[in-house]
Each structure stands twice: as C-alpha cells, then as structure tokens.
N, C-alpha and C positions, 0 to 999 in steps of 0.2 A: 459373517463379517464381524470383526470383532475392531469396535474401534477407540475403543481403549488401549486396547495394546498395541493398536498402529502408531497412536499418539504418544505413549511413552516409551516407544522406542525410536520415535524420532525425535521425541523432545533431549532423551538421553545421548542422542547422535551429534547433534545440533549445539547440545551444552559439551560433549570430548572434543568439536570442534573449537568452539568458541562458545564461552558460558556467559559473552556480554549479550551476543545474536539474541533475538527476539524472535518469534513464529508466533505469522499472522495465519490462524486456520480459517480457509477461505470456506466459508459457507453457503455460499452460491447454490442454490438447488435443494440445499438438504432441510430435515423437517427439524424443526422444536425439538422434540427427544432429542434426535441424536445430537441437535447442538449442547443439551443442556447436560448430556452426558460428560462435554468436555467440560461443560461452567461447571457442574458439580469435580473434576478432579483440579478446582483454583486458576485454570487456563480463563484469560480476561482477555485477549484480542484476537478480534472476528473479522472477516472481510467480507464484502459483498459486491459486485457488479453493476446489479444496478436500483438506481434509487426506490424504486418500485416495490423491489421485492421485500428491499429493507425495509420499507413503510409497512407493507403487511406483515413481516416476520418477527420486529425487531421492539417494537412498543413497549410489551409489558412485560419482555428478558429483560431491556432495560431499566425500567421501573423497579425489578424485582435485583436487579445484580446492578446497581449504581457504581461499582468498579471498570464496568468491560468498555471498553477503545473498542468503540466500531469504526472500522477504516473503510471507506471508498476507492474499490482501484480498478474501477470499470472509465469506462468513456462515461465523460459525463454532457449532458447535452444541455444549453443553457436556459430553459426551460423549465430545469429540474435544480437549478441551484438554489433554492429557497427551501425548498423539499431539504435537497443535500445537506445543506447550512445546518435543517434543525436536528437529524438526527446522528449526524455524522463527528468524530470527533479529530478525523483525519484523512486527509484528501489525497490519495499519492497519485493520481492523474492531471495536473494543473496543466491546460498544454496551447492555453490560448489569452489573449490579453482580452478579448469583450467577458469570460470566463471570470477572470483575477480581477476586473472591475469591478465586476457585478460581488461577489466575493466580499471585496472591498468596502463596497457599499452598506450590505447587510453589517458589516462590521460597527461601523459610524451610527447605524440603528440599533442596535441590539450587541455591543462586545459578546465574545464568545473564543472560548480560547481553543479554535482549531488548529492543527498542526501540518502545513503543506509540504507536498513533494510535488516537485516539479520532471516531470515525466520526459524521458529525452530520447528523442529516435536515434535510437548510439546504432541502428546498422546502417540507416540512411534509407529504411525501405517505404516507398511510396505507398504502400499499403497500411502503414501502420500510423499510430497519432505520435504525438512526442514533439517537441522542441528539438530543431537542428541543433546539433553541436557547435556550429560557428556561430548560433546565436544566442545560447543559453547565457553567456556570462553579463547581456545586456539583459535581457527575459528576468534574473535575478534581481538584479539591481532594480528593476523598472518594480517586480514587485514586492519588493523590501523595501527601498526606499522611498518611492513614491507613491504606492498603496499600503505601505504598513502592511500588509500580509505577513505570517510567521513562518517564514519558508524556512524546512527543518534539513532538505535535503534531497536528495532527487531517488527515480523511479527509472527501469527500463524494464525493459522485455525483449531478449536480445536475438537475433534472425535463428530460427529451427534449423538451418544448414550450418557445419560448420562447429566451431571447435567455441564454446560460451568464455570462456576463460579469458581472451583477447576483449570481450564486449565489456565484461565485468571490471576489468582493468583500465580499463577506458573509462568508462563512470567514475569509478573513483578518483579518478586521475582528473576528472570534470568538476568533481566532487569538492577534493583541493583546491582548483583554481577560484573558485565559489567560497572559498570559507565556511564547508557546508560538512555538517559532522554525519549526518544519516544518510545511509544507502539501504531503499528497499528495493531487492535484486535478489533474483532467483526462487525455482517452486519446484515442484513434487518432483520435475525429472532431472534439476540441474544446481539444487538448494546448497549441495556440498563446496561447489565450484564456488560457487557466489559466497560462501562464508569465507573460505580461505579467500577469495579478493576483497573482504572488507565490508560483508553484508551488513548491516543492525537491523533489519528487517529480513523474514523469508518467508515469502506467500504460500501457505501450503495445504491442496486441499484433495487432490485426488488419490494422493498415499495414506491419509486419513481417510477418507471414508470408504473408500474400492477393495475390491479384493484382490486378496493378491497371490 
C-alpha cells in the first residue's frame, strides 16, 4: 500500500479539476503513522465519524500540528456534542434543532470559531439523516439567525442507486437558494462528479489508504 502516492495523485486529480476543491482525507479507522504520513506531506484537513475515536486519536496530532481542520461528518448523537464542540473545528452533519441548540449554547459559554454544514437528505431516503429539502431554507435561517451558529454550507451523501450527478446538482442549487458558498459532496467512488457540480469540499478516504 503505498499511500503517498494514492494521495498525490488524487490531490493532482482533484486540483486539474478544480484547484479551489479542497480534500477532507477521511481518517476513520486508520493509525497515527499513516495519518501522519499525509500531515508530514503539508495535507491539514482530516475527517472522522465519530467523536470517540477522535478523542483517542486526535489529541496530541493536534498539539503537535496547530494548523490541521478536524471536521466531523459522522452522525452525531447529542450526548457527544460537548465532546464534539472541543475537538472539532467543523461539523458537516448539523441535522437537528435540539443538536444546533445545544451548539448554540456552548457558543454563549466559551466562543469558538466552528464552521457548520448542514447535512441534507437530497434523496429523500428514510434510512438516512439529513434535513428535508422543503425544510432546509427555514432549518438555515432558524440557525444563522436565531442561534448565531456559522453555517458555512451544506453536506449530502447522495442515494448508492442511480446516476450522483442529479443529487449533487440539487445541492448546489439548495446551496444558492441559502446564500451558502460551501458544498461538502462527494468521496472515494464519486469525488469527480461532485467537483464538477460545485464541490469545495471532498471526503476522501478509501482511495487513500486501500489498495488498489
């Protein structure tokens, strides 16, 4: 497994697309070395799932690299939002109002400059988390304006059936009606789609560190 040069040929792929696009490498599972392999080639944003693992993983990378954007883009359970609050620098799963309360709250205690995305079930599927799309453009306003939250832009994860390109289109198009300049959309199997619809994020983590 060489995962250096998985990363710099997607990072190379990623910038002939679009050289604004950003890649979040999602580090979910993987050990210390090999993340530190990517912090040693200047690569500063990581993803993880869930709070937990970031608490034990992510301490004293962070201490030691004071540059790197750890983003959240698991389910988050509200139990764990205090947790969340301390170590996370970006939340792209916001998908609940007692969530963006509580959020809110910590805020009013301790400012902190986190960066939200508000996560939206663009296929409509029952299984999945996300803000309806007939209710996003309230879900926004309620928390920008009335909780001050710094919502940066929205999140999807778009139905495995079916042609991604339509869902990613759709977001962005959710995106504009929001006044919202960030889309983080698309990963390891569909990260190209998603740039040409207007990515600035791309979760990616299984073509880094797998074989292939």
């Amino acid at each position: 497994m060489n995962i250096i040069s998985n990363f710099l040929n997607i990072r190379s792929r990623v910038s002939a697309l679009n050289n604004k696009s950003k890649i979040i490498v999602v580090s979910k599972n993987q050990t210390v070395d090999k993340i530190m392999q990517i912090i040693n080639k200047g690569h500063y944003d990581f993803a993880e799932n869930k709070v937990q693992e970031a608490l034990n993983k992510w301490p004293q990378i962070l201490i030691d690299n004071q540059q790197i954007n750890l983003h959240l883009i698991g389910k988050l359970q509200s139990n764990k939002v205090n947790e969340a609050y301390k170590i996370f620098n970006y939340i792209h799963s916001l998908d609940n109002e007692k969530i963006a309360k509580k959020f809110s709250q910590l805020h009013i205690i301790s400012p902190k400059n986190i960066k939200y995305f508000i996560q939206v079930n663009i296929g409509n599927e029952i299984q999945k988390n996300g803000i309806e799309p007939s209710q996003l453009q309230n879900f926004v306003r309620y928390c920008s304006d009335d909780l001050m939250l710094n919502i940066v832009g929205l999140m999807c994860i778009p139905p495995i059936e079916g042609d991604p390109n339509q869902y990613f289109n759709n977001l962005a198009q959710l995106a504009k009606l929001s006044n919202l300049n960030e889309l983080s959309m698309g990963m390891s199997n569909d990260y190209e789609s998603a740039i040409r619809n207007g990515a600035t994020f791309v979760r990616i983590g299984s073509k880094i560190f797998s074989e292939h």
